[in-house]
N, C-alpha and C positions, 0 to 999 in steps of 0.2 A: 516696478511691477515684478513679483514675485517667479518662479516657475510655475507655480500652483493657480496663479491668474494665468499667465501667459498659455498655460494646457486648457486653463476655462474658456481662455479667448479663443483658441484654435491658432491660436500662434504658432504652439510648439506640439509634439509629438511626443508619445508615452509609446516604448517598446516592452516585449513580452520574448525575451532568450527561451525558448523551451515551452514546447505547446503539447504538452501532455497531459496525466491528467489533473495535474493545480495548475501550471499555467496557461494552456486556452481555456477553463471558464472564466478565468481572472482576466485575459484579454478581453473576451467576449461582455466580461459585466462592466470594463471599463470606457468600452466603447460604444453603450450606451452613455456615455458622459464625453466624453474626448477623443479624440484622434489617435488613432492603436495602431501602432505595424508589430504583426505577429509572424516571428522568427522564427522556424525551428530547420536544422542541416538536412532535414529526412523530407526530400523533396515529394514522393510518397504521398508520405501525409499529406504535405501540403496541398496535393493535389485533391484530395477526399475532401478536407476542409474546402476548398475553393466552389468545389460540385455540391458543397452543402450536406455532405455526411459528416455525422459525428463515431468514428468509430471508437470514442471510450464511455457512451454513452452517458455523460456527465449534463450536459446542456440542452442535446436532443437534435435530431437533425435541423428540425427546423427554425431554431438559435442561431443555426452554424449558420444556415440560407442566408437570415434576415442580417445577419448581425454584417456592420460596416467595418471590420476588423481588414487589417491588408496584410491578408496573409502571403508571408514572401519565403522563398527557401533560398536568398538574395542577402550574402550581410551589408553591401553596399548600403541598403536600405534602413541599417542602423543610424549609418550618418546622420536620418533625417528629424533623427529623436534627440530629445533631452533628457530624458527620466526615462531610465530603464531598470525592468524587474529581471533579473537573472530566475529561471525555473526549474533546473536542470536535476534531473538524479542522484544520489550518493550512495552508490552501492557500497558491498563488500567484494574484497577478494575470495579466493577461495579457503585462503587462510585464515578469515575473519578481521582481517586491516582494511580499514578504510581508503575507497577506491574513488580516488578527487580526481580521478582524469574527467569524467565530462562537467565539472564544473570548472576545472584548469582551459580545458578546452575552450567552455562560456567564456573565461574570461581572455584569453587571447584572442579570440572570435571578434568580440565586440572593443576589446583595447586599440583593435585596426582600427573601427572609426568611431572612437570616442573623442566630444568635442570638448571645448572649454566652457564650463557653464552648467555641465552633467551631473547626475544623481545616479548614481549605480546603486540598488535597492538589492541582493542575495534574500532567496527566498528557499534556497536551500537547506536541507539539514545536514551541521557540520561540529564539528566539535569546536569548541570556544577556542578563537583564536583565528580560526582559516579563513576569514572576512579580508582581517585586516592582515595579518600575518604574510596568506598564499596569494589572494586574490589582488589587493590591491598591488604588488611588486610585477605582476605580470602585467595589469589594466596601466603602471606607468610604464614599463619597459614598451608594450607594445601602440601606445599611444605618443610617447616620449614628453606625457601630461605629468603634473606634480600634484597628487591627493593632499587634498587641503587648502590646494590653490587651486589649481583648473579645473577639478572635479571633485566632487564629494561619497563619501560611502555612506549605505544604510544596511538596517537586516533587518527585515521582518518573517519569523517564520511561519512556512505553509501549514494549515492546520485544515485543509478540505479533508473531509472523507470519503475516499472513492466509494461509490455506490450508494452513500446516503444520504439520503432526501430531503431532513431534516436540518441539520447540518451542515448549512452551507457556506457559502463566500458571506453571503450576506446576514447569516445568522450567530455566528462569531466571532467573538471578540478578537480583534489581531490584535498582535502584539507588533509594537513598533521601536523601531531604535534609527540613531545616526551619531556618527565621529564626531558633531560638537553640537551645541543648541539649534544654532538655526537650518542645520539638515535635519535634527530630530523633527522640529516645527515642518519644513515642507515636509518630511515624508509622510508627520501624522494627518497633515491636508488632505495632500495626496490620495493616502489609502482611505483618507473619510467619506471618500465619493463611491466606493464600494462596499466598505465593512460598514454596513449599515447598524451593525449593536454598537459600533463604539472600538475606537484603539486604547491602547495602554503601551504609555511612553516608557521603552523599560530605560535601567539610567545608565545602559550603557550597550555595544555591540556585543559584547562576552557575554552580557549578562542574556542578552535575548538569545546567545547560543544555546547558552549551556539551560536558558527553560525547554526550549523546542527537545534538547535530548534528551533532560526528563522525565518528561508526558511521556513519550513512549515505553521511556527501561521503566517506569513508576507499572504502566498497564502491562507491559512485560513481564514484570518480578510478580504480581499478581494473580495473571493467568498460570504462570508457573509452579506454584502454590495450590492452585486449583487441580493443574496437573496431576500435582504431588501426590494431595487428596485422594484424587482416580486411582489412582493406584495403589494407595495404599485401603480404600473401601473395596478395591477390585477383588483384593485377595481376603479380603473380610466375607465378601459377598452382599456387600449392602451396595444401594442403589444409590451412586453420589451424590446425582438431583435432586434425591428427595431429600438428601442430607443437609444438602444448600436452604433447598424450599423450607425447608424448618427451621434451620439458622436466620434464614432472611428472614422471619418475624420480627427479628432484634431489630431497634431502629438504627443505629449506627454500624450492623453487618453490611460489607461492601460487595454489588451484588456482580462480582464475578464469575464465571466459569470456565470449566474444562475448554481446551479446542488445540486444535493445531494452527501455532503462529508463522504465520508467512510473510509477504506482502513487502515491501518496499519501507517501511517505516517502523514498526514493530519492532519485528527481527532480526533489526538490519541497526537502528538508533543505539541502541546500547552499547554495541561494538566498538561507535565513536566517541563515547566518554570512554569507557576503559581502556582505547586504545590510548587516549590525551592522558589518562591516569598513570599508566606502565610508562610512559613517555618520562612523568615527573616521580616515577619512581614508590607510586601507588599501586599494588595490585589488589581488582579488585574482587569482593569474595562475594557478597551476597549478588550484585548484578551478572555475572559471569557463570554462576551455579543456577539463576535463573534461565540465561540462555542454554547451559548445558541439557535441564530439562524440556527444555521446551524445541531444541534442538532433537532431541532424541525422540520425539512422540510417534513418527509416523514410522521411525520400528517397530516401537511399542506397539502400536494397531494394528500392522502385518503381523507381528508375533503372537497377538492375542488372539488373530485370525485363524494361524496355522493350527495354535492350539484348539479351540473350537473343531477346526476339521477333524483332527484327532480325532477328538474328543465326537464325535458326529460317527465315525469309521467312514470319514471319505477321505481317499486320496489325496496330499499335496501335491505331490508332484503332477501338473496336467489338468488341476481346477479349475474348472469354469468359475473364474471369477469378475464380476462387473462392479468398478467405481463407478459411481455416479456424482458427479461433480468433480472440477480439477482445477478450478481459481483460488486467490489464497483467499477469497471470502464470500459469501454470497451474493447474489447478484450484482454481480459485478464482473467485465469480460478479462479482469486483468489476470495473468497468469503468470505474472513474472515470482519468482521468490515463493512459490504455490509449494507445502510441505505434502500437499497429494503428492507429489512425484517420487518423496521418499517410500511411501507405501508402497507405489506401483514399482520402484528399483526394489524395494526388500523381499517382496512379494519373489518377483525374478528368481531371487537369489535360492527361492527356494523350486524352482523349477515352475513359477506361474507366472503366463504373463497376461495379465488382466484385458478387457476391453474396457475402455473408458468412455462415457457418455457426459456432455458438458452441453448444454442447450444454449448457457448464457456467453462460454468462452469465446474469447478471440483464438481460432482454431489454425490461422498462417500463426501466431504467434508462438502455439502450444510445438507447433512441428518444426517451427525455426526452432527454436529455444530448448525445444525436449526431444525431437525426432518423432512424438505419439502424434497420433490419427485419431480423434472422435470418430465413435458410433452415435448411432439413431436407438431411441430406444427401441424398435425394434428386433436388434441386435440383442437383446437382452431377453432371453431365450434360454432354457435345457441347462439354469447355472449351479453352479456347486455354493455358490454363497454369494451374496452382496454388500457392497461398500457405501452404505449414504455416507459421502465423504465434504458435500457441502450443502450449505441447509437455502439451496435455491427455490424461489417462489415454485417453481417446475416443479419441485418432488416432494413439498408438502399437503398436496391434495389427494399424494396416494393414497389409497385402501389397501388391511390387510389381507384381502381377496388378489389389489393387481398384484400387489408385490407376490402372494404365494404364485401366480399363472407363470411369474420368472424362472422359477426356478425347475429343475429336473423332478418329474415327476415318479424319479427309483426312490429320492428323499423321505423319508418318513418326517425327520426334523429340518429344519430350514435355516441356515446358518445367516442371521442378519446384522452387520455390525451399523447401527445409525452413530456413527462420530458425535454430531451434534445431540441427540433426543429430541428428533425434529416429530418424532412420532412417538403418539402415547403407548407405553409400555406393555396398558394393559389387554392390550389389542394383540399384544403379538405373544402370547403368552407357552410355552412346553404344553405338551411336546409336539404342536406345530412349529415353532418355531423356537430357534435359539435364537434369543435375543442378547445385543452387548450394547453398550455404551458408554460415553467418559464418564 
């Protein structure tokens, strides 16, 4: 009997390293099928999970209630697994080098009690190579196991989208890989009991790296592009969107847009191919000039801002100004990697320091992570200008009546920047309003 029968039978046990937000729904949708113990260091959480809150809003609290997941902040409790999914983060430095300490960490974490007979699964994104290369020398050193012999490797990578509803565990194709055939075969088993569209066996662990970090520089260099556009229609004076909206007639136009890239994956995945490329002596030019711009945006929109006040005869220095939104995407509570935060630091620089309003964010995280305090909209009052800085269900049902009640009523014109064009253009028209957008 297989491992893949043995989990069917309730023989064995399937662990989840890192219960954030791809790996507790993937705990959670596995244990509707089999026996789950759900890891994560951040005793915390564990505890919110245990009381049946879901604080990344991904599954919902009453998932976290039901679901028979054994959430432990315990590695002891590794021991009891034989197929384990590592889920853990791979930031950047601040230098833009790839930052493996909490997947190094995963993997000495679980190398303590890794048995003989194991499937170690990486679901992280990492640049081709850190599977087998980083992870597996640490999983023997600290097991004192032999990969190949007493335990096996796999990668498949995470492909959820935080905040989308569409697109889920269960609606995408996973990609699946393993170090020789019959790991590849359990682990495509395995994940067949969740990825309900179907896996694809890629033909090798590198090869399923290097697609995961793709997808993202691919949507990366694109929006970048988009960017680019903005900018260069900005100084034209034409309206980008509609620039888009016209192109996208064409049937093979790819229907990207302007935005500010954030988030944990995006942003952050390119870094880890050009950091593997500079390594073998590759530098790279079109994905690294993608990041440059897309890095730069949320000067850009503080800058566009200041000039607008100018351009208005109001004061920089000492502006009532409000963001509204501060996640790196819309509804969604995540705040980590949020290029809001560039605005509100560039902002500063010019002697303003904004209120921020976030309805949806994780708001301990904003003030761990950034030092800022969310306002109520209420707070949004007597202002010199405003920032729709993310396109949240909350702030699409304004009117151009509430948004004018925000503002100082000395204003003759009304300084509104929508990031996104979550509102129609022609509603906020001179000289009530100065209207801007990507």
């Amino acid at each position: 009997m297989g491992l893949y029968e043995k989990l069917l039978a309730g023989e064995e046990k399937l662990s989840l390293v890192g219960l954030g937000y791809v790996g507790m729904p993937i705990a959670v949708a596995y244990a509707k099928k089999i026996k789950v113990v759900g890891y994560d260091f951040n005793a915390a959480k564990i505890e919110l999970y245990k009381k049946g809150f879901d604080p990344t809003r991904e599954v919902g609290d009453e998932a976290i209630s039901k679901s028979s997941v054994d959430f432990t902040a315990d590695p002891e409790k590794l021991r009891e697994c034989k197929f384990h999914i590592v889920a853990v983060p791979t930031p950047v430095n601040d230098d833009h080098t790839p930052d493996l300490s909490p997947v190094e960490g995963a993997s000495h974490t679980l190398g303590k009690y890794l048995t003989k007979g194991s499937i170690v699964v990486y679901e992280s994104t990492v640049y081709p190579g850190v599977t087998e290369d980083i992870c597996v020398p640490i999983l023997e050193k600290e097991s004192g196991l032999k990969c190949g012999v007493d335990f096996k490797v796999g990668y498949s990578p995470e492909r959820i989208n935080p905040g989308d509803k569409v697109h889920r565990l269960e609606t995408i194709t996973k990609i699946v890989s393993g170090m020789d055939e019959d790991t590849l075969e359990e682990v495509a088993k395995v994940y067949s009991l969740v990825a309900l569209a179907g896996v694809y066996k890629a033909e090798n662990i590198k090869t399923a790296e290097a697609a995961k970090v793709i997808e993202n520089s691919q949507r990366d260099i694109n929006i970048a592009f988009m960017n680019e556009l903005s900018m260069i229609f900005n100084r034209m004076g034409i309206d980008t969107q509609a620039v888009l909206k016209a192109a996208g007639t064409k049937w093979n136009f790819l229907p990207f847009r302007p935005g500010l890239v954030g988030g944990h994956c995006i942003g952050v995945d390119p870094y880890y191919l050009t950091y593997k490329a500079e390594e073998l002596g590759y530098h790279s030019q079109i994905i690294l000039s993608g990041r440059r711009i897309n890095d730069d945006m949320g000067k850009y929109i503080a800058e566009s801002l200041v000039k607008k006040l100018i351009a208005n005869d109001i004061a920089v220095k000492g502006a009532k100004v409000a963001i509204l939104g501060f996640t790196f995407k819309e509804n969604c509570p995540d705040t980590r990697n949020t290029k809001v935060i560039d605005i509100y630091r560039e902002l500063q620089e010019y002697g303003i320091t904004p209120i921020v309003v976030d309805p949806e964010a994780d708001a301990d995280e904003a003030k761990r992570l950034y030092g800022i305090e969310f306002n109520t909209m209420e707070a949004v009052k007597d202002m010199d200008a405003i920032v729709i800085a993310v396109a949240h269900k909350e702030f699409a049902p304004l009117t151009s009546q509430e948004i004018a009640a925000y503002y100082d009523k000395k204003h003759a014109t009304k300084v509104l920047m929508d990031i996104k064009g979550i509102f129609d253009k022609n509603d906020y028209k001179m000289p009530e309003f100065d209207y801007w957008r990507l």
